[in-house]
N, C-alpha and C positions, 0 to 999 in steps of 0.2 A: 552150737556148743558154747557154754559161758567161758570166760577167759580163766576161773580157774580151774574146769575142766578141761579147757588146752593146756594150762600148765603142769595140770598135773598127766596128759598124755601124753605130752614131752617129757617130761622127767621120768617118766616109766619107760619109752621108748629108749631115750638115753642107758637109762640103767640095764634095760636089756643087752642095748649094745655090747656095753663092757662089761658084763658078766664075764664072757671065756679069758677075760685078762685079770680079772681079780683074785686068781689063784698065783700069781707073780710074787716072787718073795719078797717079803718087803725091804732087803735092801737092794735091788733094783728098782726101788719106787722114791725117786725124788722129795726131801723133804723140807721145804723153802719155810726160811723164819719168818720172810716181810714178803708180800706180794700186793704189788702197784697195780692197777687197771686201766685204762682211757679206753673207752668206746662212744659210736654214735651209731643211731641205729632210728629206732621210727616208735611212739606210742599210737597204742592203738584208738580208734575215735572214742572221745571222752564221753559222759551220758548227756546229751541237751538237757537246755532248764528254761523255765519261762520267768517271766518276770510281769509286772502290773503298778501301773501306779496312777493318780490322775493329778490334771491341775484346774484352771480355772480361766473360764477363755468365755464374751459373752455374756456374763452374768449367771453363768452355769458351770456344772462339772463336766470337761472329758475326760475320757481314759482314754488309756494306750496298753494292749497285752505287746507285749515283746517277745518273740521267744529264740534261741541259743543255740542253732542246730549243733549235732556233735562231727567233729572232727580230729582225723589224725593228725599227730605232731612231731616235727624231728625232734630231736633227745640227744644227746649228751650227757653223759658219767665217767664217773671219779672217783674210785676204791682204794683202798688200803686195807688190806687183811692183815692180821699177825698172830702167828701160832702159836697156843698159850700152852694144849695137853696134848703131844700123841698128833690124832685128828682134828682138834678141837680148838678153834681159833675165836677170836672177837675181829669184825671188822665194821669198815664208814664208808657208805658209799654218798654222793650226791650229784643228784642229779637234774638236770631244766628242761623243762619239754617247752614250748612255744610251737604256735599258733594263729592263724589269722584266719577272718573266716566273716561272715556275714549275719546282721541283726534281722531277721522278718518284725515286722513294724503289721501294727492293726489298730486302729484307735476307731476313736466316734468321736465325733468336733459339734457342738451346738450353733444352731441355727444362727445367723446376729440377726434374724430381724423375727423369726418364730421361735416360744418358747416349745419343749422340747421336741423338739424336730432335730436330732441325731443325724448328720454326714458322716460317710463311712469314708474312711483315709488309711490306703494299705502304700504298705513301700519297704524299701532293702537296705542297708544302712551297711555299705560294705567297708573295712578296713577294721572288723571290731578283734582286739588283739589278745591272747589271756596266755599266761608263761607261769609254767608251775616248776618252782626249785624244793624239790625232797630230801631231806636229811636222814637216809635210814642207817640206824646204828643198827650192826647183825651177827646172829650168833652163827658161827662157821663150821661145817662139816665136813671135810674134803675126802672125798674116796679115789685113792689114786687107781689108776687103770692100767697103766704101761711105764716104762722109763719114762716116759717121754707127755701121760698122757692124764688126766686128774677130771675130776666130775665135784665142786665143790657145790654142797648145799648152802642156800641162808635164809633166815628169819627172824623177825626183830620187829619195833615201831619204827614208827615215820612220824617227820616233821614236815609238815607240808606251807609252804608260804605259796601264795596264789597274790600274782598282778591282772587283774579284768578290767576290761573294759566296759561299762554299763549305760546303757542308754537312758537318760534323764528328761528330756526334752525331745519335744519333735515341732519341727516348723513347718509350714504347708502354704501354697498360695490358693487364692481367692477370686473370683471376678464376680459382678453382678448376674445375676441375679442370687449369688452364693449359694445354689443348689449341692454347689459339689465343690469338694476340695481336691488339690494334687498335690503329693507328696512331695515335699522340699530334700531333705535330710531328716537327720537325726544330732541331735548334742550327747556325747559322751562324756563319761568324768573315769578314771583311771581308778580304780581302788585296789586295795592291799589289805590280806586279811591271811590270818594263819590257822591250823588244826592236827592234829594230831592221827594218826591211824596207824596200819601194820604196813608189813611188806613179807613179800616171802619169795624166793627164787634160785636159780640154780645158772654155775655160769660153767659150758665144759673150756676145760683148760691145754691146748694142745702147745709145748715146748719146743719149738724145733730148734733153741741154742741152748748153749747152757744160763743164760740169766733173761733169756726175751722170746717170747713165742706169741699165739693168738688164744683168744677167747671169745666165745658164744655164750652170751646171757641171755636168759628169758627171765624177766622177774613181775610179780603182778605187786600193786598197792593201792589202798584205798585210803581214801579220809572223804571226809564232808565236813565245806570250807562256806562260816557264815560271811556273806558280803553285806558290808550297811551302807546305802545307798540314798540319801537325803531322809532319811526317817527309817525305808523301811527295808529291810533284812530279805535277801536272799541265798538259798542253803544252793550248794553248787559241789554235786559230788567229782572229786579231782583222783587223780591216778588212772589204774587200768592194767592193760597189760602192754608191755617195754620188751624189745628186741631188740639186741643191738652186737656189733664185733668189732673187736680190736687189739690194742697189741696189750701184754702181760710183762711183768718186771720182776723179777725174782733176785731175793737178796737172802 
């Protein structure tokens, strides 16, 4: 199932839930001006991407494919809703996923004493880091359920800024008769790039005081984020779908 058919199974399952409570009058139904958020919770594994570049080693050209597996990342956010009409609010959430995780390495290194006679040089290049902070502005639906109990929708763009790490270089050692190479490492360089996309999500709201209770968000976003990497440009689609709970603030 894709991530925004999970989202959208949840929020249907949800909304089932609190159907038999949505006939509550609405003045038993709590109606907060400003609501704070803080959660951490887990994004789900981002989409791998490859990468390619070559340099000059020999009196020849190697390459190196690189490629980006995908993986989960803790997460942390930070909301502020505020209630403009009735239901109908503006709110800002932001939030930083990170990530650590491993480069697969495949190149082909030229001969030093045969012209093209290709070595094959594979290897793992572990500590590669990428940390994504999203700026989603959203427009607010809140459907209360109980005294005590609210189902708020959202949806809006995203600002997505993306820290990666990119593999630029690869060093290898050699011995006579240079039939074969062994993988050394890899050189990385840090880059930073930003893009633009949606977001869309829903967080349930349970109050157990009168100004501080819990919440359960599920929210999916997407962008694709160009990275420029000594010349050349890699497209690196960033977001997903975000789980996370924590405590609520009502004023």
């Amino acid at each position: 199932m894709t991530a925004p058919r999970v989202l959208q199974a949840w929020a249907t399952a949800a909304a089932l839930t609190l159907t038999p409570f949505l006939v509550l009058p609405a003045s038993a139904q709590p109606s907060p001006r400003v609501v704070i958020g803080l959660s951490g919770g887990i994004q789900a594994a981002a989409t791998a991407f490859s990468d390619r570049f070559e340099f000059d080693t020999n009196v020849e050209t190697a390459s190196a494919d690189v490629e980006y597996p995908a993986a989960s990342a803790a997460i942390g956010d930070v909301s502020i809703g505020v209630r403009l009409w009735k239901r109908v609010g503006a709110g800002l959430s932001v939030a930083n996923a990170t990530r650590t995780g491993s480069a697969q390495v495949d190149a082909r290194i030229p001969h030093p004493l045969f012209f093209q006679q290709q070595r094959s040089l594979t290897g793992s290049q572990a500590g590669i880091r990428s940390s994504e902070t999203g700026v989603h502005p959203q427009l607010l639906y809140t459907i209360p359920a109980a005294t005590r109990l609210a189902l708020v929708l959202s949806a809006g763009p995203s600002v997505v800024q993306l820290t990666q790490d990119v593999v630029t270089e690869v060093t290898y050692d050699e011995t006579y008769p240079f039939d074969a190479v062994t993988f050394r490492n890899a050189t990385t360089r840090r880059r930073k790039a930003s893009a633009t996309g949606f977001n869309a999500g829903v967080d349930l709201r349970w109050m157990f005081a009168r100004s501080i209770g819990l919440g359960a968000l599920v929210r999916f976003s997407r962008a694709t984020v160009d990275v420029t990497a000594d010349g050349r440009t890699v497209a690196i689609r960033v977001g997903g779908t975000q789980a996370g709970v924590g405590v609520r603030v009502i004023f």
